[in-house]
C-alpha positions as CSV (number, residue, x, y, z in Angstrom):
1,X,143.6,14.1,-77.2
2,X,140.6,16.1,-76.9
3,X,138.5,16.6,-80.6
4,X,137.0,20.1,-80.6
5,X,135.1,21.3,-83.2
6,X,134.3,24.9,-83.9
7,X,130.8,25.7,-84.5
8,X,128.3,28.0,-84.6
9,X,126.4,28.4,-81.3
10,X,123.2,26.5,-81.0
11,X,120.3,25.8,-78.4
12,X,122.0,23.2,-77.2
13,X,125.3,25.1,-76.5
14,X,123.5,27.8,-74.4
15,X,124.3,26.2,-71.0
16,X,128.0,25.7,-71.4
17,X,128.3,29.9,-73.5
18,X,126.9,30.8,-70.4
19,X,129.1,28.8,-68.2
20,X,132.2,29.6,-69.9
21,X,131.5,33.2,-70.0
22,X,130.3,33.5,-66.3
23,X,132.9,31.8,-65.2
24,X,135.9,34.5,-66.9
25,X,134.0,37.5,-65.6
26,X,134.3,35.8,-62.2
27,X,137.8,34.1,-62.2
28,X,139.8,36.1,-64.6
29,X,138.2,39.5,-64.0
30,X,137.3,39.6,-60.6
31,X,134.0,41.9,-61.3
32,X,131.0,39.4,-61.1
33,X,127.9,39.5,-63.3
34,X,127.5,43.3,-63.8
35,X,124.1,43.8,-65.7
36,X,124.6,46.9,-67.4
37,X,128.0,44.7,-69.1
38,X,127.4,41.7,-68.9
39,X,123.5,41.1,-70.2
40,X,124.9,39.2,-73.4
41,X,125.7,36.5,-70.9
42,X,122.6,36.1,-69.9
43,X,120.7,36.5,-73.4
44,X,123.3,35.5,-75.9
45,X,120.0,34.6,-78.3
46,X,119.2,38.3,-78.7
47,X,122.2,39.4,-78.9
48,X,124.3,37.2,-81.1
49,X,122.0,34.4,-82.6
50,X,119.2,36.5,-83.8
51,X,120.9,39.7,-85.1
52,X,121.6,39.0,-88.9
53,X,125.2,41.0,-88.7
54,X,126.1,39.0,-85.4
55,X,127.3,35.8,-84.3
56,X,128.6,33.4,-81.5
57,X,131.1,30.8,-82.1
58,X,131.8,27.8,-79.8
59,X,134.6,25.1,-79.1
60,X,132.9,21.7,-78.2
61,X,134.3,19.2,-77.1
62,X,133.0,16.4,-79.6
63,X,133.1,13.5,-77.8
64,X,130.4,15.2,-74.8
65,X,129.3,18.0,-75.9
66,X,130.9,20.4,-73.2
67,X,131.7,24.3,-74.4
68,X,135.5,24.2,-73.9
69,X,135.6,28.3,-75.4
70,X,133.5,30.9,-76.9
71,X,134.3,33.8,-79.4
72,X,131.0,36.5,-80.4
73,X,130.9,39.3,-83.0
74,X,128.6,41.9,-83.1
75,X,128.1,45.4,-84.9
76,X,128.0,47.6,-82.1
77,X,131.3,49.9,-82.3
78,X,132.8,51.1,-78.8
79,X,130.3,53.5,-76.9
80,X,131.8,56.9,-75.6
81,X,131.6,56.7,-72.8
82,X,133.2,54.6,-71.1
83,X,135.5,54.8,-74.0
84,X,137.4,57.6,-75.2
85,X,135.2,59.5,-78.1
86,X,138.1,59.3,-80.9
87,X,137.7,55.5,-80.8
88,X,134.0,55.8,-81.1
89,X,134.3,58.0,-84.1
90,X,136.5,55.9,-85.7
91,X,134.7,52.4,-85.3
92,X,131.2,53.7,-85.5
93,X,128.3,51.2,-84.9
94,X,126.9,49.3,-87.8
95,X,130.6,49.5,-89.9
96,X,132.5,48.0,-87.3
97,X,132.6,44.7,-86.1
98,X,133.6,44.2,-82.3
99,X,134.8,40.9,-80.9
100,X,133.4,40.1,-77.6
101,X,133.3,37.2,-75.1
102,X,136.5,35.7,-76.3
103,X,137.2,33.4,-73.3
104,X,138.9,29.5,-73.3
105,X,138.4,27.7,-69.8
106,X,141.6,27.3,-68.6
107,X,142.1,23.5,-69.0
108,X,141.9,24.1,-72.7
109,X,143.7,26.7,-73.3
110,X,147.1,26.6,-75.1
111,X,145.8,24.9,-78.0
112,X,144.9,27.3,-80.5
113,X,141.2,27.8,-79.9
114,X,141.2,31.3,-79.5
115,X,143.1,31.6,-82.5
116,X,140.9,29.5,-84.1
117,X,137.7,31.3,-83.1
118,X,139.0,34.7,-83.9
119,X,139.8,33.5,-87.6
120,X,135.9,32.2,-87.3
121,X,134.8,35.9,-86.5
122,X,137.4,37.8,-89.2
123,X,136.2,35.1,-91.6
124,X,132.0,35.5,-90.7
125,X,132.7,39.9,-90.9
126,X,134.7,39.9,-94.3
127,X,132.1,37.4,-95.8
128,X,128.8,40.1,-94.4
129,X,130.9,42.5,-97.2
130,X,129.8,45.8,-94.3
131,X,131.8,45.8,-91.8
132,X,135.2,48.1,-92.5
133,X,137.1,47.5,-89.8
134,X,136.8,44.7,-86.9
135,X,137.6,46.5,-83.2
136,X,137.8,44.6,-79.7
137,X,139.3,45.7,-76.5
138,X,141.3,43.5,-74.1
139,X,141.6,43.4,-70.2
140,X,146.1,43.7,-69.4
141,X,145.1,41.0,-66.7
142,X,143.6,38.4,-68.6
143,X,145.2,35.3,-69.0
144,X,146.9,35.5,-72.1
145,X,145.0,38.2,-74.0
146,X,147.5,41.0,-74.9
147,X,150.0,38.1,-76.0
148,X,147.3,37.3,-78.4
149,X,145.5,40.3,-79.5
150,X,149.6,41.8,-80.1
151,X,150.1,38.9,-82.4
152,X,146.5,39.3,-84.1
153,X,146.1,42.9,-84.2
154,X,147.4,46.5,-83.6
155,X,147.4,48.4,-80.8
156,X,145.0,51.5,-81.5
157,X,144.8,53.2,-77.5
158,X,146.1,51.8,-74.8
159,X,144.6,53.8,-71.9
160,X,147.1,53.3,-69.4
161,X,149.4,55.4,-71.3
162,X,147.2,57.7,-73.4
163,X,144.1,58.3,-70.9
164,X,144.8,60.5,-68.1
165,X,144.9,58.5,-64.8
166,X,144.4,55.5,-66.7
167,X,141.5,55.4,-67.9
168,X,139.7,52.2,-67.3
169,X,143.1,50.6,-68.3
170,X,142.1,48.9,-71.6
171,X,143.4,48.2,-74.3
172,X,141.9,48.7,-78.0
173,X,143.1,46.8,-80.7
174,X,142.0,46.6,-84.5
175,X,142.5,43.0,-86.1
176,X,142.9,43.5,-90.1
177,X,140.4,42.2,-92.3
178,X,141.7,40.6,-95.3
179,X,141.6,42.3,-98.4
């Protein structure tokens, strides 16, 4: 059995974020790189190592050093648009903090990682003391994501029911922060 240890990004890790993340845009989305979405990827220093409010977790594998998952929070709240305006009202930038780039390569997952990274993120947000609420949105399509955002979180607009013609057909969920 594999040891993987969940940790804070570093230099080191860049490679295999980038990797990982690449790779889930490609295989389990279908879109490609997209720059105007996807520049994180690229620069996951300037936007989730060197922001104060942000961060980038990882799941190595201990034994060589490969990046078997990834997890990021950051304090941008949902944009309108692409996303319907009573969502960016109600998770404003700054008080909300949005879970991105949660992606385990498929050879690792069904152990708990993402799980495990998630709690990372809940735990790194309640502990900055200003974020009110922690938002994310999740792909129907991707491997295992609405089993378990359902489990972590609530269901705040599902656009292929509430957004006429489907919106982008996303799903928003809110993940509770502990009290």
């Amino acid at each position: 059995m594999q040891e993987l240890c969940i940790k804070e990004a570093s230099a080191a890790d860049l490679g295999g974020v980038r990797a990982v993340m690449l790779d889930a845009v490609y295989r389990d989305f279908g879109t490609g790189y997209v720059p105007r979405w996807h520049a994180d990827i690229i620069d996951p220093v300037a936007f989730y190592l060197a922001p104060p409010r942000h961060t980038l977790l990882v799941a190595v594998d201990e034994r060589d050093g490969t990046v078997a998952a990834t997890a990021a929070l950051d304090a941008r709240g949902p944009a309108h648009p692409p996303n319907p305006r009573r969502l960016a009202e109600r998770y404003p930038s700054g008080e909300t903090a949005q879970l991105r780039r949660v992606y385990v390569r498929p050879e690792f997952r069904r152990r708990g990682l993402a799980r495990r990274l998630v709690a990372g993120l809940v735990d790194f947000a309640e502990a900055d003391g200003g974020y009110r609420s922690v938002y994310l949105h999740a792909y129907p399509h991707s491997p295992g994501a609405m089993g378990l955002w359902r489990v972590l979180g609530e269901v705040v607009c599902d656009e292929r029911e509430e957004v006429p013609g489907g919106g982008s057909g996303v799903v928003h969920f809110e993940i509770p922060l502990p009290k």
